[in-house]
C-alpha positions in Angstrom: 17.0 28.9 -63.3 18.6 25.9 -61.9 19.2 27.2 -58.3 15.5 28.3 -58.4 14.4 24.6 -59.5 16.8 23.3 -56.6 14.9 25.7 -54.7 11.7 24.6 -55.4 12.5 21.1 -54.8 13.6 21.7 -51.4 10.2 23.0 -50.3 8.2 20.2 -51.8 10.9 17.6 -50.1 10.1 19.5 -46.9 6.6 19.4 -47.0 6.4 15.9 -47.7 8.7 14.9 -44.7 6.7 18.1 -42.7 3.4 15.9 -43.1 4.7 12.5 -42.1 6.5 14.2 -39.0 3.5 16.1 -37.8 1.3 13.4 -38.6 4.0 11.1 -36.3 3.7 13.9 -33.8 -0.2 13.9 -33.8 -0.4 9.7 -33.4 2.3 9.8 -30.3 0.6 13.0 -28.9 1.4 13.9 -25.7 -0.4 15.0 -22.0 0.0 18.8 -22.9 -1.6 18.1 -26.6 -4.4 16.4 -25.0 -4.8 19.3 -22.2 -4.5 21.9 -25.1 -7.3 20.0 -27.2 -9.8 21.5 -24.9 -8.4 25.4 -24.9 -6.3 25.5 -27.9 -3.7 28.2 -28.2 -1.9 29.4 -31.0 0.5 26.7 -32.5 3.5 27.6 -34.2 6.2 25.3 -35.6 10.1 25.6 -34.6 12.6 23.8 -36.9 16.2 23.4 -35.6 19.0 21.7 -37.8 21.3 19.7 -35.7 20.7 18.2 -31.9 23.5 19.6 -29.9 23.4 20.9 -25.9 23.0 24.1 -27.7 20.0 23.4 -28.1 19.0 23.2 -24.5 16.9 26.3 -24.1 14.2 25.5 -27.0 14.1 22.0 -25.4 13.6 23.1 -21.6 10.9 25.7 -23.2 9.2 22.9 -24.5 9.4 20.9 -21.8 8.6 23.3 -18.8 5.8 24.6 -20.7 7.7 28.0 -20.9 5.7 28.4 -24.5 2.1 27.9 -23.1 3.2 30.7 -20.4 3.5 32.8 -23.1 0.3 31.6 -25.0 1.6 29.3 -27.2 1.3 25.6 -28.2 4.7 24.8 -29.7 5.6 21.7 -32.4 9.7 21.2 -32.5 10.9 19.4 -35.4 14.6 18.4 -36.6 15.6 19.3 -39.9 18.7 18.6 -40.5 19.1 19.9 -44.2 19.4 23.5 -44.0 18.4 23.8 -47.7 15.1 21.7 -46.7 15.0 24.2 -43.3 15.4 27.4 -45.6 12.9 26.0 -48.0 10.2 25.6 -45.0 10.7 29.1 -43.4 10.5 30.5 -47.1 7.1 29.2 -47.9 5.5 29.7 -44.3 5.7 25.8 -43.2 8.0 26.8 -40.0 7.3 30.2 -38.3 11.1 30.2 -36.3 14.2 28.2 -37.0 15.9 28.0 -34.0 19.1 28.3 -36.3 21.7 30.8 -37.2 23.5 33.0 -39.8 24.1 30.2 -42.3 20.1 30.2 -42.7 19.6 33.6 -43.1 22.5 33.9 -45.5 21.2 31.3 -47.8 17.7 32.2 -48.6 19.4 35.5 -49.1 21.5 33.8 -52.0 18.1 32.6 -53.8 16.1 35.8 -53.0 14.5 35.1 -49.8 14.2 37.4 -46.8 14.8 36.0 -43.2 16.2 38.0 -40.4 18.1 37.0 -37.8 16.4 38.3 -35.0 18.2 36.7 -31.9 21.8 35.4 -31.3 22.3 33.2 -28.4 25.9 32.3 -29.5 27.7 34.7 -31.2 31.3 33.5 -30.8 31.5 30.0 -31.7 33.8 26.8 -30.4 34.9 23.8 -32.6 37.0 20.8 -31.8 39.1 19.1 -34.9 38.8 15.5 -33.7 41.7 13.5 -35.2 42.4 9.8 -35.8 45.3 8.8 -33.5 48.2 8.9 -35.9 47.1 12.4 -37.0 49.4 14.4 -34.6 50.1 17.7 -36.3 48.8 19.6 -39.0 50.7 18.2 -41.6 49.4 15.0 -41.1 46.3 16.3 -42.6 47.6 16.2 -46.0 45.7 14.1 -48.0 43.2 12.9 -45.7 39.6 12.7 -45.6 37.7 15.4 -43.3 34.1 15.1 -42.6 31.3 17.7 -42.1 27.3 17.9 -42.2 26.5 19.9 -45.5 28.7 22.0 -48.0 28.1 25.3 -47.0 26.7 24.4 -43.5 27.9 25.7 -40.2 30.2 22.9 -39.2 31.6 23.6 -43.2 32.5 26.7 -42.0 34.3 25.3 -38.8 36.0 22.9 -41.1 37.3 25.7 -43.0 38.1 28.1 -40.4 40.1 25.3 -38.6 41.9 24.8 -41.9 42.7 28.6 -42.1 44.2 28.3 -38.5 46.5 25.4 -39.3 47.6 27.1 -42.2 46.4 24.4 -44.3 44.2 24.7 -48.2 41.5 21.6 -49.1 43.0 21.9 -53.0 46.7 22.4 -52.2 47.1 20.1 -49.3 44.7 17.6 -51.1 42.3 17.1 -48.4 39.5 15.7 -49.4 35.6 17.0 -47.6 32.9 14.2 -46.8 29.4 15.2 -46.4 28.4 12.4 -43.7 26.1 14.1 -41.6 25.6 15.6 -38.2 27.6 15.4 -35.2 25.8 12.1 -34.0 26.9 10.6 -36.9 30.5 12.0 -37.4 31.7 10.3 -34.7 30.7 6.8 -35.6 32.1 7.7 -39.2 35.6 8.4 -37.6 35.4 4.9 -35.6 34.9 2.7 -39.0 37.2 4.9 -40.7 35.3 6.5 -43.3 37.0 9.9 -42.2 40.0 10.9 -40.5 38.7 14.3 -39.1 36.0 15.9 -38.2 35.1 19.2 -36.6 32.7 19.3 -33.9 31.0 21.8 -32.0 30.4 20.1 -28.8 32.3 18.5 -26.3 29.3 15.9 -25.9 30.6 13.4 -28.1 34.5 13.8 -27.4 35.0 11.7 -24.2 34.0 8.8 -25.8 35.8 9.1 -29.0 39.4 10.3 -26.9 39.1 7.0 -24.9 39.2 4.8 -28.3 42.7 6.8 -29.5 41.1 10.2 -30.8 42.6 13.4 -29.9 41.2 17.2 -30.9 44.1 18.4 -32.6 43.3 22.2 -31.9 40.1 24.3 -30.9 38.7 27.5 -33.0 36.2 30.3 -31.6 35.1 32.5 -34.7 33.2 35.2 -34.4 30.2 33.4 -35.7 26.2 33.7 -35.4 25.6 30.3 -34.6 22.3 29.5 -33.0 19.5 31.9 -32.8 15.9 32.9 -33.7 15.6 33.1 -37.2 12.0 34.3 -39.0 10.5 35.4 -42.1 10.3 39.6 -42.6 7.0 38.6 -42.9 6.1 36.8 -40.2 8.1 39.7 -38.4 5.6 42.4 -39.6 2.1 40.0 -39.7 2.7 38.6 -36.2 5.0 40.5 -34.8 3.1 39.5 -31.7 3.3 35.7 -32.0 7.2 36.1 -32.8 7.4 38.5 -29.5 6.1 35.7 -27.5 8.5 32.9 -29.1 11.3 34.5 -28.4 10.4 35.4 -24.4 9.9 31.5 -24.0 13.2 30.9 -25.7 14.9 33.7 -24.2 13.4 32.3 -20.3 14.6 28.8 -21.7 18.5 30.2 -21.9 18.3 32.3 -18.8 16.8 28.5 -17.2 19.8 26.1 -18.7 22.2 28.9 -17.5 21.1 29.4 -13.7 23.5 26.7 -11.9 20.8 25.8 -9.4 18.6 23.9 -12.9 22.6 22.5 -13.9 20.8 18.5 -13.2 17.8 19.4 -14.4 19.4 20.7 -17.7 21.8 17.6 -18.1 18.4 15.3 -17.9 17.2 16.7 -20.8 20.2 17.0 -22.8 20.8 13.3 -21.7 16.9 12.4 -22.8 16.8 14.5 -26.2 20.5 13.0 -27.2 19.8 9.8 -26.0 23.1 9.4 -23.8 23.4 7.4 -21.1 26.4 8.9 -19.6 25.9 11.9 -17.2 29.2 13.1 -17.7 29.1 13.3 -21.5 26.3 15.8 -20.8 27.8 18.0 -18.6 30.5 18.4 -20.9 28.4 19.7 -23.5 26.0 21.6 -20.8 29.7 23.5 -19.5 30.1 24.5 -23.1 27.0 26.3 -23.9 26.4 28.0 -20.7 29.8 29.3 -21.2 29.0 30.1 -24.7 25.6 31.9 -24.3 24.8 35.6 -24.4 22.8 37.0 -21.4 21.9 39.8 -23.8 21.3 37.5 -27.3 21.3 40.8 -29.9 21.9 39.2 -33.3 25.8 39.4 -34.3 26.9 41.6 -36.8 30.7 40.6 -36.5 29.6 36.7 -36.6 27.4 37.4 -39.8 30.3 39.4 -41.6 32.7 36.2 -41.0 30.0 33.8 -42.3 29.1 35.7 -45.6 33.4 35.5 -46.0 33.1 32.1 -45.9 30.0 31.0 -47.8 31.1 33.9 -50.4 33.4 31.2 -51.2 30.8 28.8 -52.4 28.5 32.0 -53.7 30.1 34.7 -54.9 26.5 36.9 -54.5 26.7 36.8 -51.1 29.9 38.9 -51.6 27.9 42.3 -52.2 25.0 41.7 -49.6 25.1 44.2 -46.6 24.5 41.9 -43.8 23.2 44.4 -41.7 19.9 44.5 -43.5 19.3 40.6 -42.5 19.3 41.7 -39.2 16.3 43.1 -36.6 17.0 43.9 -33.4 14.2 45.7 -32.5 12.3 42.8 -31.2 15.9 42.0 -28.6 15.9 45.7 -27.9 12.1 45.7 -26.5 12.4 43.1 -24.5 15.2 44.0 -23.0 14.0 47.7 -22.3 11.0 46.9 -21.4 12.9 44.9 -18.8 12.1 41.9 -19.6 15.9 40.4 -19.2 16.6 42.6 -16.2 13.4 40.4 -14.8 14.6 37.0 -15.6 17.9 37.9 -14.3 16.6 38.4 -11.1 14.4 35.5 -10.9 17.2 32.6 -11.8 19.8 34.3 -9.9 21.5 32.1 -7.6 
């Protein structure tokens, strides 16, 4: 009764915040709102937890207008409590979350049903970002290690980079800090309110290596990371709307991964992160375009090493069969219909 309380809670939170960031959204506007005002299309809302390079193709989809091509009008919005995320998919509020497995295995541990429906990333890549005297594993005994949520994706990097070392948070007395996302790790390691973090980008790792920081050692899980994430029922009512999402989003990674729009990708990821540096994009830019899959099918393998881990914190996700949070028939269409084959050809270099 408590989790479903918790629950509940969360989806009030994020309808509050929902209304004072659409209401924010509808003050600023924008030209494309005020062209769309006289032939509306159908809006839909796309929530994504943490602002990474990752993130690249919904934000060149947005701003190349790769949505209205597909007759859409879309609203992005950061959420960066996946609870809060989870809460708003559940009751309708977002139709996608441009978001992963840790979503979708969540609302299954409260009774919800999301499916994974795309995996852009299905291996992922963490860097354990150290304090300067921290030199080898060992040195991790008894210090502080930060992450973004208990349970979240960068939790389960933390974790998996403890596995690797060979290192336990009880045994080797290391104690986890929920501080926040990977914009504000960093600054947390500079005033010393952690002594680790784990980070998922290379964005943010320049700057910190030039003050005495060094990543201690790199991990790449199988894990399903960032992808399209819906409700089953948004999957069966608008299976049509959902279709069209994921071709904008699916044009948006085929875009950031053509070398010929490399500039033109490292603008945006310089304008939505707010950097100033060039080169600190491109290191986060080289990281995703490696990372990306051509052919995003959702990632059974990545899933299956996520429920292991959050199993840990929620011991009903032990006995759920992964599989059925999964649909790949919307990946599967698109790419026979040739759809893929198509966009191949047309960002070629």
């Amino acid at each position: 009764m408590a989790r479903f309380f918790t629950f509940a809670n969360c989806c009030l939170a994020f309808r509050f915040c929902m209304a004072v960031a659409l209401t924010a959204g509808a003050v600023l506007g924008n030209p494309r709102a005020v062209q769309a005002a006289s032939a509306p299309l159908p809006r839909v809302l796309i929530a994504y937890p943490s602002p990474t390079p990752r993130v690249a193709p919904l934000w060149i989809a947005q701003d190349l207008d790769f949505f209205g091509k597909y007759g859409l009008t879309a609203q992005l919005v950061l959420v960066r409590n996946n609870q809060m995320l989870t809460a708003g998919l559940a009751a309708g509020d977002i139709d996608v979350g441009y978001t992963g497995g840790t979503t979708v295995l969540g609302a299954a541990a409260v009774g919800v049903e999301l499916k994974l429906v795309a995996s852009f990333v299905s291996r992922g890549r963490g860097y354990l970002v150290v304090r300067p005297e921290i030199r080898k594993p060992p040195d991790l005994i008894g210090k502080r290690l930060g992450t973004q949520s208990i349970g979240g994706t960068l939790w389960m990097y933390a974790m998996l980079t403890l596995e690797q070392l060979g290192l336990e948070m009880t045994r080797d007395q290391i104690r986890l800090l929920v501080i926040g996302d990977q914009t504000i790790l960093g600054p947390a390691l500079e005033s010393h309110v952690i002594d680790a973090a784990v980070l998922t980008s290379r964005t943010y790792i320049p700057s910190l290596k030039q003050k005495g920081f060094s990543v201690l050692t790199e991990v790449t899980p199988p894990m399903a990371a960032t992808g399209i994430v819906a409700r089953k029922t948004t999957l069966e009512k608008n299976a049509v709307t959902l279709e069209n999402i994921m071709k904008a989003l699916i044009e948006g990674e085929y875009y950031v991964m053509a070398p010929g729009n490399k500039s033109r990708v490292i603008k945006t990821i310089m304008t939505r992160l707010k950097l100033s540096d060039p080169s600190l994009a491109e290191e986060g830019y080289a990281d995703a375009v490696r990372d990306f899959e051509p052919k995003p099918y959702p990632s059974i393998e990545g899933l299956k090493n996520m429920q292991r881990l959050l199993a840990l914190q929620n011991s009903r996700l032990a006995d759920i069969n992964v599989a059925n949070l999964m649909d790949i028939s919307f990946i599967r269409k698109l790419e026979e219909s040739g759809f893929m084959a198509q966009l191949q050809a047309r960002y070629r270099e």
